[in-house]
C-alpha positions as CSV (number, residue, x, y, z in Angstrom):
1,X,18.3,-70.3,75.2
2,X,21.1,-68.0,75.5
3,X,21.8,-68.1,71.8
4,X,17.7,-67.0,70.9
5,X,18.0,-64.3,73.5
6,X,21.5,-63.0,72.0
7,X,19.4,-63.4,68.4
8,X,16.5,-61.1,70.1
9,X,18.9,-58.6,71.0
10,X,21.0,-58.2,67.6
11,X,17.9,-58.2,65.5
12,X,15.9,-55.1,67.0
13,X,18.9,-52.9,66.3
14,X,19.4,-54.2,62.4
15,X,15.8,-53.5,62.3
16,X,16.3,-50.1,62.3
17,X,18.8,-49.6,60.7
18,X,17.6,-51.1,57.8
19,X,14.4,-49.0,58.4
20,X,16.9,-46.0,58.5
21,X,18.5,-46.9,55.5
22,X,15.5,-47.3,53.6
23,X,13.8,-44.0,54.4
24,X,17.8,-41.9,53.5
25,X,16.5,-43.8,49.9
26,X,13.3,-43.0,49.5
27,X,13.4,-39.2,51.5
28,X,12.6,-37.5,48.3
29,X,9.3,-39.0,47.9
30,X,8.1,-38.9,51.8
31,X,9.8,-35.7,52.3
32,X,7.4,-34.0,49.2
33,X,4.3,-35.5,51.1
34,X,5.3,-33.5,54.2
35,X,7.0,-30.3,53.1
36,X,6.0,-28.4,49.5
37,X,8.9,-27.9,47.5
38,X,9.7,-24.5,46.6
39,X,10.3,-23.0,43.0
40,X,12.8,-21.0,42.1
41,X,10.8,-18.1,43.0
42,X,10.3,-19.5,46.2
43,X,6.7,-20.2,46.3
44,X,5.9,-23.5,46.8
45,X,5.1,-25.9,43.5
46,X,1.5,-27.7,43.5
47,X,0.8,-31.2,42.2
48,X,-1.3,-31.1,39.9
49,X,-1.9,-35.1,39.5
50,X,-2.7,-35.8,36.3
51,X,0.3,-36.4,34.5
52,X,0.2,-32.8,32.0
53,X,2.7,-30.7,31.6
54,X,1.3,-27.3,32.6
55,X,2.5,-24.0,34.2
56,X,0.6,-22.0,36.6
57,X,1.1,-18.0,36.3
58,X,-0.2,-15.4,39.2
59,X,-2.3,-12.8,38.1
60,X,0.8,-10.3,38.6
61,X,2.9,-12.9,36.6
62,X,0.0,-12.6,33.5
63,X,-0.1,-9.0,33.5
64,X,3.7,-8.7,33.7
65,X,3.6,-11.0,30.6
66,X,0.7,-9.4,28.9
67,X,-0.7,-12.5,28.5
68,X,-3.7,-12.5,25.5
69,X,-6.2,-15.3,26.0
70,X,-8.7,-15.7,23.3
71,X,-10.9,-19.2,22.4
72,X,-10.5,-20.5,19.2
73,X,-12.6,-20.7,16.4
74,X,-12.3,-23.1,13.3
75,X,-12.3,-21.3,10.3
76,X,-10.5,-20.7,6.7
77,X,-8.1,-19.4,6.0
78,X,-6.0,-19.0,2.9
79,X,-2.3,-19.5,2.3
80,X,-0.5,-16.8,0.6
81,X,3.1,-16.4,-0.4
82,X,4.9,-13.0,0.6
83,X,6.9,-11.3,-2.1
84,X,9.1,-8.2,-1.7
85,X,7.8,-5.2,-3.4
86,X,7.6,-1.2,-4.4
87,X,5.2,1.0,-5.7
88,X,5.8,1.7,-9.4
89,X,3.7,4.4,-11.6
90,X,1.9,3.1,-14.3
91,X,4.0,3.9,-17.2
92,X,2.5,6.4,-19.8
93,X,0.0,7.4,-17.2
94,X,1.2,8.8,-13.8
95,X,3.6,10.9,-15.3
96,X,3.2,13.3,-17.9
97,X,5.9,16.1,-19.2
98,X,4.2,20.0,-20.5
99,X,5.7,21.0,-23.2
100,X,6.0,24.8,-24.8
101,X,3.7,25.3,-27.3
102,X,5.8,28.4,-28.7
103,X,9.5,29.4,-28.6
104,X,10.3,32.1,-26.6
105,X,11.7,33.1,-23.1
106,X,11.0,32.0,-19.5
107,X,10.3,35.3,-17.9
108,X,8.2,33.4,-14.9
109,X,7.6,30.3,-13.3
110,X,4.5,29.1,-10.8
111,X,5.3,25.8,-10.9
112,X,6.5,24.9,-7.8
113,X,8.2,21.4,-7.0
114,X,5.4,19.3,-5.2
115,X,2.3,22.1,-5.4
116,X,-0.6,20.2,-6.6
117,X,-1.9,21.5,-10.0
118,X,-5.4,21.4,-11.6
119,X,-6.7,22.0,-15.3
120,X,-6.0,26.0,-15.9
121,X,-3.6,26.4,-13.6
122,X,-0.8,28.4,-14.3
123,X,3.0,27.1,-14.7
124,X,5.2,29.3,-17.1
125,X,5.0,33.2,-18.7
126,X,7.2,33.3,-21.8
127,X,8.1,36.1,-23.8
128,X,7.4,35.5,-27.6
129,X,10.0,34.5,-29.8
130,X,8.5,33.1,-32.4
131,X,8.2,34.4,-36.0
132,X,5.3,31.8,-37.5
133,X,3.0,33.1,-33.7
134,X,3.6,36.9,-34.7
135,X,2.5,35.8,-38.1
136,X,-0.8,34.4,-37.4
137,X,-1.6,37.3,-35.1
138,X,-0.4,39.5,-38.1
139,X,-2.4,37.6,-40.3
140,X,-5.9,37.1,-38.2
141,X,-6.1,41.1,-37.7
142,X,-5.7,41.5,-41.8
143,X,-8.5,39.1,-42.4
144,X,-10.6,40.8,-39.6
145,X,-10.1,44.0,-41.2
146,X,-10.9,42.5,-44.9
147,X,-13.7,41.0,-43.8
148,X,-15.1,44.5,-41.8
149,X,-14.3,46.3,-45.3
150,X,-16.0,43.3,-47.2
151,X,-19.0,43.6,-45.0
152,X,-19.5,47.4,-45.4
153,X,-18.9,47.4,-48.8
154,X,-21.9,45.2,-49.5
155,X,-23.9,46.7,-47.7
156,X,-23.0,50.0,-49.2
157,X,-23.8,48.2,-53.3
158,X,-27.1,47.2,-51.7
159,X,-28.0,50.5,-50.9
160,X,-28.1,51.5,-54.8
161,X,-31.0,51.5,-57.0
162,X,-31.9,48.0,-58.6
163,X,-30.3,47.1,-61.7
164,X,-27.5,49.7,-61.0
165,X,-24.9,47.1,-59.6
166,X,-24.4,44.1,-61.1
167,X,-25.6,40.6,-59.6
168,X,-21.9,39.2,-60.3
169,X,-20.6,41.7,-58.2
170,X,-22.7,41.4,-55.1
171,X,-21.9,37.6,-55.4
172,X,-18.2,38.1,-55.7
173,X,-18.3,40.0,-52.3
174,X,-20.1,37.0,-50.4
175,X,-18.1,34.4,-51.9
176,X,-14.9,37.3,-50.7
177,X,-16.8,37.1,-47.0
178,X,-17.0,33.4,-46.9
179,X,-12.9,32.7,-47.7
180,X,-12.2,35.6,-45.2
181,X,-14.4,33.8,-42.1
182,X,-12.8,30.7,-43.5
183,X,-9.4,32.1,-42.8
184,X,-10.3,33.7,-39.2
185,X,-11.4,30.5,-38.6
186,X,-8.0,29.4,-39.3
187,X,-5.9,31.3,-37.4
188,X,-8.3,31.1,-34.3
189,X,-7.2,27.5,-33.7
190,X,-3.8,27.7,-34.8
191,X,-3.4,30.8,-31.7
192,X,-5.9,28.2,-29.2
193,X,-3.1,25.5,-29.7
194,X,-0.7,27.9,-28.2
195,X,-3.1,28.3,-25.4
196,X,-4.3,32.0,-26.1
197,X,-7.7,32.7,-24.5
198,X,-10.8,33.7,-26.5
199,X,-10.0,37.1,-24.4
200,X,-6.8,37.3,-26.4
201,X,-7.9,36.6,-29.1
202,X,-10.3,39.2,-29.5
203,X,-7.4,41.9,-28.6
204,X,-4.9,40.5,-31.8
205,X,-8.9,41.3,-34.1
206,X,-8.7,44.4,-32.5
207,X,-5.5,45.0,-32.9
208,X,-3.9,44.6,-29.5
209,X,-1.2,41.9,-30.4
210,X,-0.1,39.2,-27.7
211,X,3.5,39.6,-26.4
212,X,3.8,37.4,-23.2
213,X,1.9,33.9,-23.1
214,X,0.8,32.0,-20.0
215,X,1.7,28.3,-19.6
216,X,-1.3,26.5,-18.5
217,X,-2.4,23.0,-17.3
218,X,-4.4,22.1,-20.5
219,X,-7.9,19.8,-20.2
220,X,-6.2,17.2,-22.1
221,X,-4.1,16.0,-19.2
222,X,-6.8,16.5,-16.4
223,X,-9.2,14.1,-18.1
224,X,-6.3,10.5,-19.2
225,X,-7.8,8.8,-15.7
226,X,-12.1,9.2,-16.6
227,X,-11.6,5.4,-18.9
228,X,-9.5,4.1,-16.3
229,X,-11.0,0.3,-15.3
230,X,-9.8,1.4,-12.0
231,X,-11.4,4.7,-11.0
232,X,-14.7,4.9,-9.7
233,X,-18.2,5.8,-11.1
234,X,-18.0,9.1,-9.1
235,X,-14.1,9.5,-9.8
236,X,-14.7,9.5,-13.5
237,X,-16.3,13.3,-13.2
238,X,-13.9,14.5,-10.6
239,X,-11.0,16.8,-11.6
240,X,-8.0,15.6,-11.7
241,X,-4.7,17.7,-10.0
242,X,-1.4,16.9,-10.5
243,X,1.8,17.1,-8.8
244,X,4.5,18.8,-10.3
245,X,7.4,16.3,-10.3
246,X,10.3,18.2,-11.9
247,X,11.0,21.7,-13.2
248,X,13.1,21.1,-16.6
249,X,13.8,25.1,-17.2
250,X,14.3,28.3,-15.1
251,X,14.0,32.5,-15.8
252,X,15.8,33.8,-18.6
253,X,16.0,30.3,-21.1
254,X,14.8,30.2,-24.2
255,X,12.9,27.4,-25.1
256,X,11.6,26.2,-28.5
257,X,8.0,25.0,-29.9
258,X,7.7,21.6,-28.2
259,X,10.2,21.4,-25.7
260,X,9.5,20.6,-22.2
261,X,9.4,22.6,-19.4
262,X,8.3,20.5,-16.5
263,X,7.0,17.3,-15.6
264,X,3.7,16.6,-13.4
265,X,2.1,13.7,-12.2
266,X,-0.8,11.9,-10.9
267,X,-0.7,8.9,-8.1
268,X,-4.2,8.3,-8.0
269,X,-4.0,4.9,-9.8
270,X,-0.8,2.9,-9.0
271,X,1.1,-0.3,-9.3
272,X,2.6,-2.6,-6.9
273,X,5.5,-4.4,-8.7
274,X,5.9,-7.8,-6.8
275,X,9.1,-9.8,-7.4
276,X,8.6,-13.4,-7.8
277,X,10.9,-16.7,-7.9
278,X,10.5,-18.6,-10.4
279,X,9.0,-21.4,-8.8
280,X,6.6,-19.1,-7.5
281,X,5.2,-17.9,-11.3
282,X,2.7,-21.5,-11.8
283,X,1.1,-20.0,-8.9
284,X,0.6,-16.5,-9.5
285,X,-0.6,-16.9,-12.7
286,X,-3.3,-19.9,-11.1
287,X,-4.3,-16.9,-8.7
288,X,-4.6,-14.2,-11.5
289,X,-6.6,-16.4,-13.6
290,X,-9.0,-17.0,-10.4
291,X,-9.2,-13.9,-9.4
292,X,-7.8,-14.6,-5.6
293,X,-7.3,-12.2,-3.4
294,X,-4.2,-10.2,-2.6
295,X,-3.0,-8.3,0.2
296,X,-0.6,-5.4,0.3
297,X,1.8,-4.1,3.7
298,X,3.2,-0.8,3.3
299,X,6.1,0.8,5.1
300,X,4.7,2.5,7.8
301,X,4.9,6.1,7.7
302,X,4.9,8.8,10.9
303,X,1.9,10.3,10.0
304,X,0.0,7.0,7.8
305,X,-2.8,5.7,9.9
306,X,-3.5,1.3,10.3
307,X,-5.9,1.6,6.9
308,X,-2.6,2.9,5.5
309,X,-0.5,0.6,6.1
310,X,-2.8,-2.5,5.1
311,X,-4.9,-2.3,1.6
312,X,-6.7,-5.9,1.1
313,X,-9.0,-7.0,-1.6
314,X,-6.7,-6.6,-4.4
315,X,-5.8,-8.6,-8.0
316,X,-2.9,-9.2,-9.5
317,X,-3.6,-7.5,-13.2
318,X,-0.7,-9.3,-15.2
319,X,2.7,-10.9,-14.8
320,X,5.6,-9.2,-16.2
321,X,7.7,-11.6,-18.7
322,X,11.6,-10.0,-18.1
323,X,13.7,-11.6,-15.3
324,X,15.6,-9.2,-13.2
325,X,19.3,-9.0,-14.1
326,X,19.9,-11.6,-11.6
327,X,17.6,-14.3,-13.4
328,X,15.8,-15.0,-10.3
329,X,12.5,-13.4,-10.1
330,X,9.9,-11.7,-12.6
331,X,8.0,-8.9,-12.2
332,X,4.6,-9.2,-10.8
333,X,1.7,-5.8,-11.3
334,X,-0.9,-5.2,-8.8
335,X,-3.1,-2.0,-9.4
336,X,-4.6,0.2,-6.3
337,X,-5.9,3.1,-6.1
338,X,-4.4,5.5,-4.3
339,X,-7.1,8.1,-2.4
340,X,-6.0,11.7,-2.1
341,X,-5.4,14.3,0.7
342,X,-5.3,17.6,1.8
343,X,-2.3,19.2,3.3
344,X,-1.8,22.7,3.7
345,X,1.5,23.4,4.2
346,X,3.1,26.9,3.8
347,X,-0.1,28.6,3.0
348,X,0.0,26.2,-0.2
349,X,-2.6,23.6,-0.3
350,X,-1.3,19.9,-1.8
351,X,-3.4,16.5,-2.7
352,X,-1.7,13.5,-2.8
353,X,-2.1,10.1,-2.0
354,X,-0.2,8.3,1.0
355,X,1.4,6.4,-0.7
356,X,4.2,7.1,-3.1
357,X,6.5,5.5,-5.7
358,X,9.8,3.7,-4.3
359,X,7.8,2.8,-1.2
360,X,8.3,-0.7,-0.3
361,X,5.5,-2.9,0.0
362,X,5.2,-6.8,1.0
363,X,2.9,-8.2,-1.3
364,X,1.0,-11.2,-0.2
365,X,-0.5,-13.1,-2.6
366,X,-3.5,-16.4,-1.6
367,X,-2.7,-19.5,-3.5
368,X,-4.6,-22.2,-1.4
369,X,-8.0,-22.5,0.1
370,X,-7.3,-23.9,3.7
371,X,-11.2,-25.0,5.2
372,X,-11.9,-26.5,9.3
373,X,-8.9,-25.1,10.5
374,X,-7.6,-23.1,13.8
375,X,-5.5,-19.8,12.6
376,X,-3.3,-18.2,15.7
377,X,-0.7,-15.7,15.6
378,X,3.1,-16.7,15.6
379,X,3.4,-15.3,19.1
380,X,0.7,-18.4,20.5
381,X,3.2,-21.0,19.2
382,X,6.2,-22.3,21.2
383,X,9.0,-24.4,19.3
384,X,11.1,-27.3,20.7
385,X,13.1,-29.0,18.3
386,X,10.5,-30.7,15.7
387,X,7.7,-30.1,18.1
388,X,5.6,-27.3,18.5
389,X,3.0,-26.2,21.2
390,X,0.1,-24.3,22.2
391,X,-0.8,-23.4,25.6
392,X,-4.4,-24.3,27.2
393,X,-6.4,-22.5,29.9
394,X,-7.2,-24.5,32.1
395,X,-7.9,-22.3,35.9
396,X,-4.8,-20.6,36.6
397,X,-2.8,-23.1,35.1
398,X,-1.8,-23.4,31.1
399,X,-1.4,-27.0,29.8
400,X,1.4,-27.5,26.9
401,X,-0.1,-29.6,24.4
402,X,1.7,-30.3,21.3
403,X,-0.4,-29.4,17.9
404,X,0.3,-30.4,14.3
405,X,1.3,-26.7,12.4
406,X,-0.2,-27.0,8.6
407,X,1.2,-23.4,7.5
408,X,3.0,-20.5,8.8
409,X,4.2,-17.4,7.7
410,X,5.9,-14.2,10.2
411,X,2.4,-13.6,11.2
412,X,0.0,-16.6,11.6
413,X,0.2,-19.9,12.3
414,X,-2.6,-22.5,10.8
415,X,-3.1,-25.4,13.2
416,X,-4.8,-28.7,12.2
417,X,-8.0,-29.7,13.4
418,X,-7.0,-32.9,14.7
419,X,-8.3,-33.4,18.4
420,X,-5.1,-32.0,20.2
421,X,-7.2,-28.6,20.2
422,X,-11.4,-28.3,19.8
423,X,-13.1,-25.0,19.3
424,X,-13.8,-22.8,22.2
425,X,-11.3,-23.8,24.0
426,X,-8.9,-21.0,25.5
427,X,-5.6,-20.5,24.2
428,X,-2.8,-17.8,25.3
429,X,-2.6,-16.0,21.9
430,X,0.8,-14.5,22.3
431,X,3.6,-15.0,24.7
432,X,4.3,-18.8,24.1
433,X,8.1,-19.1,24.2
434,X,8.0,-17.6,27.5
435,X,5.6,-20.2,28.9
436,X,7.6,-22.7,27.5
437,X,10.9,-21.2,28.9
438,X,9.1,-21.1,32.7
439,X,7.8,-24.8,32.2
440,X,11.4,-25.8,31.4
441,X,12.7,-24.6,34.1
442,X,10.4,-25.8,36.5
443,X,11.6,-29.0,34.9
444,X,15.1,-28.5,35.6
445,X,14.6,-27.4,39.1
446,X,13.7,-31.2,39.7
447,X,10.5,-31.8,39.3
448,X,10.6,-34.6,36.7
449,X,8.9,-33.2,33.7
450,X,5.6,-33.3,35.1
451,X,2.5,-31.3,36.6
452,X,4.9,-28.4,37.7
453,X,3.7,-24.6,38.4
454,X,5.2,-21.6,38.3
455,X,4.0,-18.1,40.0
């Protein structure tokens, strides 16, 4: 009796202590069920319940992040390779070199480096220096006067009684009339070839000969771009101004029949030259033969709006086949037109297009037809060693879900339609490393990897 009453007495106390001990082992569960845990923010975390990894942002925490949440939309999309390129001028087009049509000396110069230039416009005066040019002005006032003489003269014979003059004669004078109108003739076009004016040219009949000649832009040049493949029914009537480029004399130099004096160009019709690997050429030429559509990124400019630094809807016209000096890539030609302006600038008035040659350009170029897919930016996708993730809406929380990435490229990310996301659902659209980061570190604040939330 003693012995059960001693047992009574030892037993309550081991009781509790055991009771004790067990609640010191398990106080991290109980002691969640009574008091929230705080994050490291110090708001306190929710439980979610369900076993997703997710991250729950404030409103002030979405704004501070600038979150973008969009719902997605299956759609295609084509892959394209991106190859590093510059605008090039189409060679024995865009540029074009005036040349003196006489010898003689620079005595003034319009041309101005970068003034925009259309058919007729002056560029040089020169002083004549050529003996064969005084000749034919020499030579077209003779014949003039002959032929004045001629004229006169047969009209004088036909003022004589019939039968007086003889019919030979009267012929010999028209058959004299005819060689000297085929000779005027003559020497009109040789002095039009060295840009005279039909105003000049009646001064050297009259006998005012032509010392100083004006440098024009001839019709020739203005008209190269009305065949071009490129240019537009209403651009094929449009005049065409040029640039001048370079000035290749200055005052006082004497310059010979042919040389030339400056060069001009026009940018309305461009290349991009695209530099591919090798691997890359099987390709491009499957995507010129197609016809598949390429894009082009310009260097952005401080004055170039958005439509100028994006042109779309382009074709690659051929594939050069020189390697570079490296033997790595080959040259790649993509046509564009390039629209003009008008600046005025210094009370002179220039056209030009935006973009110029030497500007670089990433060329991107579609190779593959990619149907029933989900396209996001870069920014919406979070990596984690050989995973990646997406973020889903869901309240104020975001859900990580892992999805399988198809293609990517510095801008776009092409997502598989294989159940881990379905249309219309909302996904953040940018700022997806940071989610990640604030889910991570909800994680390492003791959480266990699951249903944490972050303010």
């Amino acid at each position: 009796m003693q012995l059960l009453n001693f047992l009574k007495v030892l037993v309550g106390p081991l009781v509790i202590i055991a009771l004790l001990g067990v609640g010191w082992t398990t106080r991290g569960t109980w002691k969640a069920w009574l008091i929230p845990s705080k994050d490291a923010s110090g708001l306190p975390k929710e439980d979610g319940g369900d076993g997703l990894e997710r991250v729950k942002l404030s409103a002030q925490a979405q704004k501070n992040l600038r979150l973008v949440v969009k719902e997605v939309v299956l759609t295609t999309h084509w892959r394209k390779i991106t190859l590093p390129g510059a605008v090039v001028d189409r060679p024995g087009h865009s540029d074009r070199g005036i040349p003196a049509p006489i010898a003689g000396v620079v005595t003034q110069v319009f041309a101005v480096p970068g003034k925009s230039l259309g058919a007729g416009d002056k560029l040089f005066q020169l002083k004549l220096a050529s003996e064969s040019f005084q000749a034919s002005q020499r030579e077209l006032f003779t014949s003039t006067r002959e032929l004045g003489i001629a004229v006169k003269e047969r009209k004088r014979l036909e003022s004589i009684p019939a039968g007086a003059v003889p019919a030979t004669k009267l012929l010999e004078l028209d058959y004299q009339q005819e060689r000297l109108k085929v000779l005027i003739e003559a020497y009109k076009q040789d002095l039009l070839t060295r840009q005279l004016t039909d105003a000049q040219i009646k001064m050297i009949e009259g006998g005012a000969f032509v010392k100083d000649i004006e440098i024009r832009m001839p019709e020739r040049v203005g008209n190269h771009h009305a065949m071009s493949s490129h240019a537009s029914p209403e651009d094929k009537d449009k005049p065409v101004r040029y640039e001048v480029q370079e000035l290749k004399v200055n005052l006082g130099d004497h310059v010979h029949a042919g040389q030339v004096l400056a060069y001009v160009a026009d940018h309305r019709f461009l290349y991009i030259e695209g530099r591919a690997l090798k691997q890359e050429v099987a390709l491009l030429l499957d995507a010129k033969t197609k016809g598949l559509p390429v894009e082009a990124e310009f260097n952005a400019g401080d004055d170039d709006t958005p439509a100028d630094r994006m042109m779309e809807e382009l074709k690659i016209e051929f594939l050069g086949n020189t390697m570079d000096a490296t033997g790595l890539t080959l040259p790649v030609y993509v046509p564009f037109e390039n629209k003009e302006r008008r600046v005025e600038h210094l009370g002179m008035i220039h056209r030009f297009g935006p973009y110029r040659p030497g500007q670089k350009v990433l060329v991107k170029v579609a190779v593959e037809k990619m149907t029933g897919v989900f396209v996001l930016p870069s920014a919406a996708v979070a990596r984690e060693g050989l995973e990646a993730y997406v973020f889903k809406q869901s309240g104020a929380s975001f859900l990580r879900t892992p999805v399988h990435v198809l293609f990517e490229d510095a801008d776009e990310v092409v997502i598989a339609n294989d159940g881990s996301i379905f249309a219309g659902q909302s996904i953040a659209h940018n700022a997806a490393a940071a989610l990640n980061r604030a889910l991570k570190a909800n994680q390492g604040d003791g959480g266990g990897g699951h249903h944490h939330h972050h303010h």
